[in-house]
N, C-alpha and C positions, 0 to 999 in steps of 0.2 A: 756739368756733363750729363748727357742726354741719356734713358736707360738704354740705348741701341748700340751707344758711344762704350758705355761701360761693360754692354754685354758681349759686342763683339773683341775689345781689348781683353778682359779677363778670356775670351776662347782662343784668340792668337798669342798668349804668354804660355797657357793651356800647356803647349807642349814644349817648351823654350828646354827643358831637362833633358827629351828624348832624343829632341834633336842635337842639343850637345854632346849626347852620348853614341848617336848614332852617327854623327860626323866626325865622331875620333875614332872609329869603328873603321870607316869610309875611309879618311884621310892613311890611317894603316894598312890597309888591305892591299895585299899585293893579287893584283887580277892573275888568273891563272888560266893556260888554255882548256876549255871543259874536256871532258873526259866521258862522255855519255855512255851508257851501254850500249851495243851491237854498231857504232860507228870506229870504223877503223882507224881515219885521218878526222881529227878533230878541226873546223875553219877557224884558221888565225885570226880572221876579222872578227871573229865574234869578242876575244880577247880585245882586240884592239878597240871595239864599241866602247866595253866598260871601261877600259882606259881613260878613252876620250869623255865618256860621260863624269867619271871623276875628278879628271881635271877640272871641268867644268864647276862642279860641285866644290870642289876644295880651293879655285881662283877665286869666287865668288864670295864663298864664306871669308877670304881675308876682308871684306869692305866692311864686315860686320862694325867691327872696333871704330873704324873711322865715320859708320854711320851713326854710330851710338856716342859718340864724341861731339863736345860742346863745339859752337861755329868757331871758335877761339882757338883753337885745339894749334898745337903747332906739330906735331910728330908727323903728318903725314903732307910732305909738302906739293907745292905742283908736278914736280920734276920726279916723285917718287909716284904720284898717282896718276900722271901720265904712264911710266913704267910698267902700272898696271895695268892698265887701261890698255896697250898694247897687246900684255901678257894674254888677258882675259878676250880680246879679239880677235888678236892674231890668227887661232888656228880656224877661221871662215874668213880672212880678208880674201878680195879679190886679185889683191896683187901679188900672191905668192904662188909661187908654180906646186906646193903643195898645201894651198889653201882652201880655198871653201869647195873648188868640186874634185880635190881628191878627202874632205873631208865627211863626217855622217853626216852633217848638215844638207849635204846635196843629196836628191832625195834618189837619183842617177848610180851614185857611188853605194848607197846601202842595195839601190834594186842589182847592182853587179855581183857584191857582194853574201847578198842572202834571197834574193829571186823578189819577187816585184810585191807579193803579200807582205811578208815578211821586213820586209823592205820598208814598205811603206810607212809600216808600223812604229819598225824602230826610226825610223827617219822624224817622223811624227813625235815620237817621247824625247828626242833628241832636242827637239826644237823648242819643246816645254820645258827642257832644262837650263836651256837659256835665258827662258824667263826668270829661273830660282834669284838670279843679281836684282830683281824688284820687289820678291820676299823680304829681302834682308833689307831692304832699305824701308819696307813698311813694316819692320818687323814682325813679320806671321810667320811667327815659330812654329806652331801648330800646322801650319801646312810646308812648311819645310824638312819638319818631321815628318809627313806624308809622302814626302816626296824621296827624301830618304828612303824611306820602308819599300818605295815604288822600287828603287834602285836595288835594293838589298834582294826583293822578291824576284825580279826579273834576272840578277845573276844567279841567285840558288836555281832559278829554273834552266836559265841557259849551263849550268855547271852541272845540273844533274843528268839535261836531253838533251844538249846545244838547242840551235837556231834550225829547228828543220819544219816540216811541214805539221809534223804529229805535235810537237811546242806548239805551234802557232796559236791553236784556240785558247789555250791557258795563257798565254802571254796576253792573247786580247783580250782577256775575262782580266785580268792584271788592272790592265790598261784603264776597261771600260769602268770598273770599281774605283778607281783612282779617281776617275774624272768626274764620278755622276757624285762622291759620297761626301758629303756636308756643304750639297749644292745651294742649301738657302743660304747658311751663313758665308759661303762663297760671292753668291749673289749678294746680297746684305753687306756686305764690307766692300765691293765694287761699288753701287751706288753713293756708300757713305762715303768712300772715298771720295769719290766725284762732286757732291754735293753737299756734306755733312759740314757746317759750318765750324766745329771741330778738330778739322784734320786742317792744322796749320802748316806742316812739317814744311811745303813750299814757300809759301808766307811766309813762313820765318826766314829761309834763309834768301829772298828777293829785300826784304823790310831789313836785316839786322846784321849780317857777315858784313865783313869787312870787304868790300871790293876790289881793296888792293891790291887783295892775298888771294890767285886766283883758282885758289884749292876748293873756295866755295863752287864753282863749276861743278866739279865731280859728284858733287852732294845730290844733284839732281839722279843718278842712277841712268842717264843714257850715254851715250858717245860725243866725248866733246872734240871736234876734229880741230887744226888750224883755224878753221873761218870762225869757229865761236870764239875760240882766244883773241882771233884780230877783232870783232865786232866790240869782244867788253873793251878791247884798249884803246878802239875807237870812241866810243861810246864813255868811256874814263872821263878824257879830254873835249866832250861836247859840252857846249855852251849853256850853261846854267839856265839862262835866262827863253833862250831856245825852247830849249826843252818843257820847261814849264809851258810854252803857250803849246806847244805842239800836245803837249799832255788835256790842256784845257778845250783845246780844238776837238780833241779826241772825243771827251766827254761830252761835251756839247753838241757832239753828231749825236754821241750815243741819246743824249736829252732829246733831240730834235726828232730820232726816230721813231719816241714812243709820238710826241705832239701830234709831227702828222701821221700816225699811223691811228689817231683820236683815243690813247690810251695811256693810263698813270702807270709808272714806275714808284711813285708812290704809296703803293698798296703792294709792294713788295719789298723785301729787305737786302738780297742778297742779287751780286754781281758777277758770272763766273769770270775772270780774267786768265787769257794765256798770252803769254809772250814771248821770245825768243831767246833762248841763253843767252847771254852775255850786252842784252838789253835793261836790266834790272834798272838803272838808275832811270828808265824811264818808265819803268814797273811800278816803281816808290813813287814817283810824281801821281798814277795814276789811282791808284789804291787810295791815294791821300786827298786826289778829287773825287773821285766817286765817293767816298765818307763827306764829305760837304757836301752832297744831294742826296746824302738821308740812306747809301745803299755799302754793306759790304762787302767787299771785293773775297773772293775765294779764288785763292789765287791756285793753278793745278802747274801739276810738272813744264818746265818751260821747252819747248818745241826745238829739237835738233836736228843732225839728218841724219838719217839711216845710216847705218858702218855698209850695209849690202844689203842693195836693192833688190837686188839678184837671188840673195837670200827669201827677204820679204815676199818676193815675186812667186817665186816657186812653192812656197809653203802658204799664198794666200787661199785655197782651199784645205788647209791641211785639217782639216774637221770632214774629212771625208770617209778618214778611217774609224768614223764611228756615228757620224751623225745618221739618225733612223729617224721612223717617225716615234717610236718608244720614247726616245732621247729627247724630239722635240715637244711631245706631250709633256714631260715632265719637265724640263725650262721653263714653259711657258707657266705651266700650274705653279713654279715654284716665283717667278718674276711677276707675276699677279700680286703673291702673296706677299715680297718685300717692296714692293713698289707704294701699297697699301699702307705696309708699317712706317715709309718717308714720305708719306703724302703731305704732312705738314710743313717739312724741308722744299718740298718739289712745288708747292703751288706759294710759295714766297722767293721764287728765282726771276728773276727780271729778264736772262737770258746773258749773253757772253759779247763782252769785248775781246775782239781778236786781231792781236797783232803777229801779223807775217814776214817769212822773209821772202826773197823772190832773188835768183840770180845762180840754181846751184846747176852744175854741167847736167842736161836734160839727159835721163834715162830710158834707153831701149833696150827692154831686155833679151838676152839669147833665149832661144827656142830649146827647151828642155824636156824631151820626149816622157820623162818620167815626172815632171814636176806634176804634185797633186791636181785632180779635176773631180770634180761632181759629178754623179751619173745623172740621168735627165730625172729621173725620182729626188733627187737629192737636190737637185735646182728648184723643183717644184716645194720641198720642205723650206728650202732656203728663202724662198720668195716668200714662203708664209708663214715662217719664223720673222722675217723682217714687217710683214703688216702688221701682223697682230702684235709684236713686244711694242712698235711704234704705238697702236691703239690704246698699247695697254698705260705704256708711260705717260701720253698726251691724256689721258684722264687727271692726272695731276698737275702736269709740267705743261700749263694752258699757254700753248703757242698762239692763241688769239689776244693774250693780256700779256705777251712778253714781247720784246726786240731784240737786239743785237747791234754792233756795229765792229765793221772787218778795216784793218787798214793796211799795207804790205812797206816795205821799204828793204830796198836793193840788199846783200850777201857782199861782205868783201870776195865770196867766191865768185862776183861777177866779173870781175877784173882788174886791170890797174887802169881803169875810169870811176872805180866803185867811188872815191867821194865826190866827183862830180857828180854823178848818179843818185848820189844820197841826196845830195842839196837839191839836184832839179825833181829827185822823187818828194821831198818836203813842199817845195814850192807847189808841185803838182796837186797833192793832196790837201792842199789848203786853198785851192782857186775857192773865187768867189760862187756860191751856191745862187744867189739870189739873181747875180748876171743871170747865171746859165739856165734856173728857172726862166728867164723873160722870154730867152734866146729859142730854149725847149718848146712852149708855149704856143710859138707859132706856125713848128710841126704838130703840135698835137691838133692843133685847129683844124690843119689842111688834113689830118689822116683822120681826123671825126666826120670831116665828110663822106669816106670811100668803103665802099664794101668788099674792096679785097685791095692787098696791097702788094705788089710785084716785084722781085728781088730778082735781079740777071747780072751773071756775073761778065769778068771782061777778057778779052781773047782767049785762052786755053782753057779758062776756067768755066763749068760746065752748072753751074748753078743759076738753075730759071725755073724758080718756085712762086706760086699763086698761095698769100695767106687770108684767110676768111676771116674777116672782124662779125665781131657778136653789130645785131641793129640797134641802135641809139631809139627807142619810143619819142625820148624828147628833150634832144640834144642841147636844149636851153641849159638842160639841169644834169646831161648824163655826161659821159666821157666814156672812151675805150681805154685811154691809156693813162699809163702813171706818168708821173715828171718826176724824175727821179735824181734828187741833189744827192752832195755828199751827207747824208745822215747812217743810217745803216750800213750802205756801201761807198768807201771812201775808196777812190776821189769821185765827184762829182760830173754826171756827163750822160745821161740813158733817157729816154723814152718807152717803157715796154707792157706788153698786153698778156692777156690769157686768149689764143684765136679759138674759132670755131675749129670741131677736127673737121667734122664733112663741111667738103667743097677744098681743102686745105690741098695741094697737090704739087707736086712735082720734084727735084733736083738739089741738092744743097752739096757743093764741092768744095772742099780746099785742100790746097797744095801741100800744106805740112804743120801741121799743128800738134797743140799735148793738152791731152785731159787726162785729168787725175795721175798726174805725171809721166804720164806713159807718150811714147810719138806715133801720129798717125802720119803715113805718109798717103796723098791721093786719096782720103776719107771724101767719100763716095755714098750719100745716103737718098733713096727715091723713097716719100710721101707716098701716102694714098689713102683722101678722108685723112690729114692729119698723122697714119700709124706709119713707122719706119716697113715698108715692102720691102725694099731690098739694102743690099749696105756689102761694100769694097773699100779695101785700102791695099797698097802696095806695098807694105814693108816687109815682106817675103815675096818669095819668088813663085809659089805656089800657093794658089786662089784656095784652095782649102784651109789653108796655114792660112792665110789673112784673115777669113768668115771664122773660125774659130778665135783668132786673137780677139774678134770684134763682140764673138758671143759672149766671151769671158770676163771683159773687161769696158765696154761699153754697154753691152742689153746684157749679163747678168745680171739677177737669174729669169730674166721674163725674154720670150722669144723675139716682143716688138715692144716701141714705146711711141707712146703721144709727144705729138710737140705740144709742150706744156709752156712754152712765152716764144713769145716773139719780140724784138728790141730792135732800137737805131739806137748804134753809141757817138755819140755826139765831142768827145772829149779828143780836137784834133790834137790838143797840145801834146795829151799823151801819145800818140801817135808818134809826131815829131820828134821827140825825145826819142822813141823807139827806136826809129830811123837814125835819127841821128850818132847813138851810140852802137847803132847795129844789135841790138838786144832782144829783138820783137820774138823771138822764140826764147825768150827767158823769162818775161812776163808771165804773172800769174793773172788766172780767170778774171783775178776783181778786177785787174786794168787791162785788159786783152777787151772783154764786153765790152768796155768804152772804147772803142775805135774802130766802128762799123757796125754794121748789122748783125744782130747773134740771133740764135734760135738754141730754145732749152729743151731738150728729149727728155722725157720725163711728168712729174710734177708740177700744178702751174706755181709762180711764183707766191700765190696764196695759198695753198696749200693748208687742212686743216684750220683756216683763217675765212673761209668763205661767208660763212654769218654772220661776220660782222662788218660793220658799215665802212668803206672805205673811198678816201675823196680826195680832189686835187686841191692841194694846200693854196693853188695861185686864185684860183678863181671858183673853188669853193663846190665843183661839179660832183657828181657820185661817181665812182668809177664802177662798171656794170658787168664787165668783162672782168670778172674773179676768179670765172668755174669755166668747166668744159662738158663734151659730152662724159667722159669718166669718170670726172671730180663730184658730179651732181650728183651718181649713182650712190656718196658717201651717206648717207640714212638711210638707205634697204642695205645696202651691201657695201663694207667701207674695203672688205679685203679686193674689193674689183674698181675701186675710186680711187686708191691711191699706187704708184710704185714705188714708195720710197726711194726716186732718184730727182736726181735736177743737175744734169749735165750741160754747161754751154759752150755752146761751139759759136764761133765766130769768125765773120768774113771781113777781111780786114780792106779796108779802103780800096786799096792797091789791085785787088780783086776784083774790085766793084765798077760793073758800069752804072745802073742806075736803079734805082728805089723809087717805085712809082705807084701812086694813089691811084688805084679806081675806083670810078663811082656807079650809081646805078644803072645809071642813063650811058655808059659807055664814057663819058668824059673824062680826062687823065691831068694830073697835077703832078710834075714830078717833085720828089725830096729829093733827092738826089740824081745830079744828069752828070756823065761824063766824069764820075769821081768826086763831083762836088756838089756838094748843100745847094738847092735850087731853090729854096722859101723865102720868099721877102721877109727880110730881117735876120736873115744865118747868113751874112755874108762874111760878119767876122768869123766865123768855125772854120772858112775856108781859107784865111789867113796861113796857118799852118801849112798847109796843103799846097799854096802855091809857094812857099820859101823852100818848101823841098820840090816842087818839080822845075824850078829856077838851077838846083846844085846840078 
């Protein structure tokens, strides 16, 4: 055990007594309505807050027993820890007429209830109480002894003055101490978690429960709805033999991605693995491969779906009610400083295998006049809170000597097609790489000739944008683009570049798409030099409500972004499939990019990777287009080189009229005319293509 290992355990047992004693305290207390001096009528809601905060705190603490309990354990079975799990969500589900927005959690109901500061506030400690159910499953007593105390302090103050305006500064001095006070070993035990080779507690129970018994589920400490129960009982009865190669396919991307990326994984030890609840048995296959190529798997909490998005949505700025730049000086001084102490952990990471799901009903959320936001000082902290922690972490955690590899496969939430879906999602992700290299290849040729490349879209769609490729000196040996097999990004199927910004210009529309799970309807973005000028969508009814949705959720926290790649996705099969099961709005990123032309706002796809040598694995060229006008400013100024985003959007076939090369001289080569692959030698790509405009 590592001294870091030892010393953050001995601090979070630290206070395992107070908090036993302050939660038998908490669990007795009968909340009373305060009684303040000089107010007449004391607010019921305030009562009702610590009520509800209690609950919270006393549902919570029952998982303790069953988390401290060996995998074997038989007292708490599914059927009773479902029960819970009910218990402990219920009062914020979205389906109860007095559930999440007649609860504190909506941050609407507390600003009715105690005025919009006030409000805020509480609404904000409410939602960090939610988090106490991930204490007790990492056991940090010590800070759920804090949290307690937070709880104890804040009703003696609401019981001696209630909830009024003259409270407010003491509750927030409350608050703001609660948050900043044993911020390294806060920070310190977040990273270990995340990367300390140590923390098994997932590991073990993915490698060693019994799968039969499907109470190992709840042990992960999120929400296990319906789909994860059907996924493990699917997944029970899958094919031994199956699985195994889809496991070995898996790894062999991940192998494949350092090879052509021209870097060892063997100068590294460790593997992050995540995977989707009720996946394990194809968790076990993988951990068992990756230890045959010399790396071990760190396996992190397995990926579920949110109980309410709606939730999440509305409280995704909730660091509003305190972040300053005080706040962010001292993070960053303090994330410097344990970043340093796991530097030996962080520069033997190889990078992360990630398996997805893809198929859950797409989320648009309602419009919440009171849900948390940034003031524009607080976006500008936010934007540079985000460079600088990335700079700080990338000194260790060397994104030029690691990879990755992502893979996704269908949600029984997808429907009652999901195992056909599963099977053509497997066959999909496993197309042959080296076809589709040959196939790629002789688009890369014809777009090495052209100095801007033309993308227009087809009838109502209003997308006719001009992209400026970097100059080739000597094209014998250079290349613009990458050929991009299944290795890091599975399935297999892309072409894509880093463009010039200036000269970049014009139009990118589509009809209805989801980034970062959210829906855009009519996304509407105009170019100019590369930077996003202007940008609409319709999912409201009023154009201010849309440019706000857009700020918040696409260009947060920067006001414009660079298009940071530009791609043709080449994978009609996935397409097909799309179509065919009617799904194309279910899809996720990794397979939406293969099926047309994408462009990345943001980031280029090198990103931090710029200095090192990168080439096309087919024919051996250097790829020269890595950087941008932004990306290059990274050695005078890294905080104005990077945005830490890399958003893609994609125009899907169907959209498309054509994709066309130009060259200097004026001459035109199409890649794509009338919807389909124009290059000698892509005539199979467009196989797909016409079996569906045949139906």
């Amino acid at each position: 055990m590592t001294d870091i290992t030892k010393k953050l355990e001995s601090w979070m047992k630290a206070g395992k007594s107070e908090w036993q004693q302050s939660l038998a305290a908490i669990s007795k207390l009968k909340v009373a309505p305060p009684t303040p001096v000089g107010q007449k009528k004391p607010n019921p809601a305030v009562q009702e807050y610590f009520e509800a905060l209690q609950k919270v705190i006393v549902r919570a603490s029952r998982y303790e027993e069953f988390y401290r309990s060996g995998l074997k354990q038989k007292k708490f079975s599914p059927k009773k820890l479902q029960a819970m799990q009910e218990e402990y969500y219920g009062e914020i589900s979205l389906l109860k007429d007095s559930g999440y927005y007649g609860s504190f959690a909506n941050p609407g109901h507390c600003a009715d209830c105690f005025g919009t500061e006030i409000g805020n506030l509480l609404c904000h400690v409410y939602a960090r109480f939610r988090g106490y159910h991930s204490l007790i499953l990492q056991g940090s007593y010590t800070e759920l002894a804090r949290m307690n105390r937070l709880f104890l302090d804040m009703y003696e103050e609401a019981r001696k003055s209630g909830m009024t305006d003259k409270s407010f500064l003491r509750l927030k001095k409350l608050v703001r101490t609660f948050i900043e006070a044993d911020m390294e070993k806060q920070q310190l035990f977040n990273l270990n978690w995340r990367f300390g080779p140590e923390q098994t507690y997932f590991r073990d129970i993915v490698m060693k429960a019994d799968l039969a018994d499907l109470s190992y589920l709840y042990r992960y400490g999120t929400y296990i709805s319906k789909h994860v129960l059907e996924m493990a009982s699917y997944m029970s009865k899958y094919p031994e033999k199956e699985l195994k190669e889809l496991s070995r396919y898996i790894v062999k991307s991940y192998e494949d991605g350092f090879i052509r990326g021209n870097r060892s994984y063997k100068i590294k030890k460790y593997a992050m693995l995540m995977i989707p609840a009720g996946m394990e048995r194809l968790g076990r296959l993988l951990v068992k491969d990756l230890q045959k190529i010399g790396l071990e798997a760190l396996v992190k909490q397995p990926n579920t779906q949110s109980f309410n998005k709606q939730f999440d949505y509305d409280h995704r700025f909730g660091s509003a009610v305190f972040f300053d730049r005080a706040y962010l000086d001292k993070f960053l001084k303090t994330y410097e400083k344990v970043t340093k102490q796991m530097s030996s952990v962080l520069k033997l990471q190889a990078g992360p295998v990630y398996v997805e799901l893809f198929g859950e009903e797409p989320f648009q959320p309602k419009h919440n006049p009171a849900a948390f936001r940034l003031s524009p000082e607080q976006m500008q902290l936010r934007q540079e809170m985000s460079a600088k922690s990335s700079q700080i972490i990338y000194q260790h955690y060397r994104r030029d000597e690691a990879s990755f590899c992502i893979i996704a496969f269908p949600s029984p939430e997808i429907g009652k097609d999901f195992r056909k879906i599963f099977a053509d999602t497997v066959k999909l992700n496993m197309l042959d790489s080296m076809k589709y290299a040959g196939i790629q290849q002789y688009i890369i040729d014809v777009l090495d000739t052209a100095e801007y490349v033309h993308v227009k879209g087809k009838g109502a769609n209003k997308t006719d944008i001009m992209v400026h490729l970097h100059k080739l000196k000597n094209p014998a040996k250079e290349t613009n683009f990458e050929n991009c097999v299944a290795d890091v990004n599975i399935p297999v199927g892309e072409v894509f570049t880093s463009p010039l910004l200036k000269g970049t210009n014009g139009v990118l529309h589509v009809k209805d798409i989801y980034l970062g799970n959210l829906r855009y309807k009519n996304l509407m973005l105009t170019f100019k030099d590369g930077m996003i000028a202007d940008y609409s969508c319709t999912n409201f009814r009023e154009a201010e409500k849309n440019r706000r949705f857009m700020e918040e959720n696409l260009l947060m926290p920067h006001k414009t972004l660079p298009i940071g790649e530009f791609a043709i996705g080449t994978n009609t099969t996935a397409y097909k499939i799309a179509r065919d099961y009617d799904i194309l709005g279910l899809l996720p990123i990794l397979i939406i990019e293969k099926m047309g032309p994408h462009f990345a706002v943001g980031d280029t796809c090198y990103s931090r990777e710029e200095d090192v040598d990168h080439f096309n694995f087919v024919n051996g060229k250097k790829i020269i287009a890595v950087e941008n006008e932004m990306s290059c400013k990274r050695k005078k100024d890294p905080m104005k080189a990077y945005t830490q985003v890399h958003t893609d959007i994609t125009l899907p076939y169907e959209m498309l009229q054509s994709i066309t090369a130009i060259r200097k001289d004026g001459s035109r080569a199409f890649i794509i005319k009338d919807g389909l692959f124009a290059v000698p030698g892509t005539e199979e790509l467009n196989i797909p293509l016409l079996q569906l405009r045949k139906k």
